[in-house]
C-alpha positions in Angstrom: -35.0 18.5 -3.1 -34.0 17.8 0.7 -34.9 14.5 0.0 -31.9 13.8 -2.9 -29.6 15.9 -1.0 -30.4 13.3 1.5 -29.7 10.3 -0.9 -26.5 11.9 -1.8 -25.0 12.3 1.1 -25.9 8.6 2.5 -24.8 7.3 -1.0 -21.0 9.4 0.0 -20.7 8.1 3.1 -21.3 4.2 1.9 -18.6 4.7 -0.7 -15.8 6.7 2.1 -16.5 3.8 4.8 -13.3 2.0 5.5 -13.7 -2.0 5.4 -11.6 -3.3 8.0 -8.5 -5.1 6.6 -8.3 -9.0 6.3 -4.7 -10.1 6.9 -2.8 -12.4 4.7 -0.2 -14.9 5.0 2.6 -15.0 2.3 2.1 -18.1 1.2 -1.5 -17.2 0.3 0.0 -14.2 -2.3 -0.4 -15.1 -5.6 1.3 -13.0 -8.4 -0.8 -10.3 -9.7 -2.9 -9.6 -7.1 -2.7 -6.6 -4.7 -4.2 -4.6 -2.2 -3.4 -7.4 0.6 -2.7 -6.6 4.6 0.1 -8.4 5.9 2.1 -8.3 8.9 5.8 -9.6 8.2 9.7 -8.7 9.0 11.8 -7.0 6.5 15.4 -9.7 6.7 16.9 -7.3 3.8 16.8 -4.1 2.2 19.0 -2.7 -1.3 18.0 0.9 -2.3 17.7 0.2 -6.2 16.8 3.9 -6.9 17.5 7.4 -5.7 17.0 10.7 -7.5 16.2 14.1 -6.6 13.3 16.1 -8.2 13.6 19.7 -9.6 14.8 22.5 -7.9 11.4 22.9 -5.7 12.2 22.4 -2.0 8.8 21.1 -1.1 9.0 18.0 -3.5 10.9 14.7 -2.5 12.8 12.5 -3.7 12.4 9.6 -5.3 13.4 6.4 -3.5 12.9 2.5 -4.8 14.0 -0.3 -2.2 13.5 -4.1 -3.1 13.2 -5.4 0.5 13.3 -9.3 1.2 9.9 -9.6 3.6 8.5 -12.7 5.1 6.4 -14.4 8.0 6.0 -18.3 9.6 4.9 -19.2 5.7 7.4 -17.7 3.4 9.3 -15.2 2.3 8.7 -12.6 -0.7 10.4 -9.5 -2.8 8.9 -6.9 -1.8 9.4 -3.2 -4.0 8.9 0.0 -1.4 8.6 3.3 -3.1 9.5 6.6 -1.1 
């Protein structure tokens, strides 16, 4: 029994290591991908969405911003949420 509690726990910790992140450039996106680590300046920003929740204090609202990002390489639309 101590020997699969063992195996469990080793087989939890493999799957909540963090991999260390590979950066991207933007001209190496390609459309439907995501998950990528990027560094890059935000040249614009235009809230496109803003509305409250219900009457609960603790929840926030909701806010949409398509922000014009880029680097050396390129320049993307980038859609930020909250």
């Amino acid at each position: 029994r101590q020997g699969q509690q063992q195996q469990q726990q080793q087989q939890q910790n493999k799957t909540t290591e963090k991999r260390k992140p590979v950066f991207v450039k933007v001209d190496q996106l390609k459309p439907g991908t995501k998950g990528h680590t990027l560094v890059a300046k935000v040249l614009s920003s235009n809230m496109v969405l803003q509305k409250g929740r219900a009457a609960s204090r603790n929840l926030r609202q909701t806010r949409i911003a398509e922000c014009l990002v880029g680097d050396e390489t390129g320049t993307v639309l980038f859609t930020a949420r909250n």
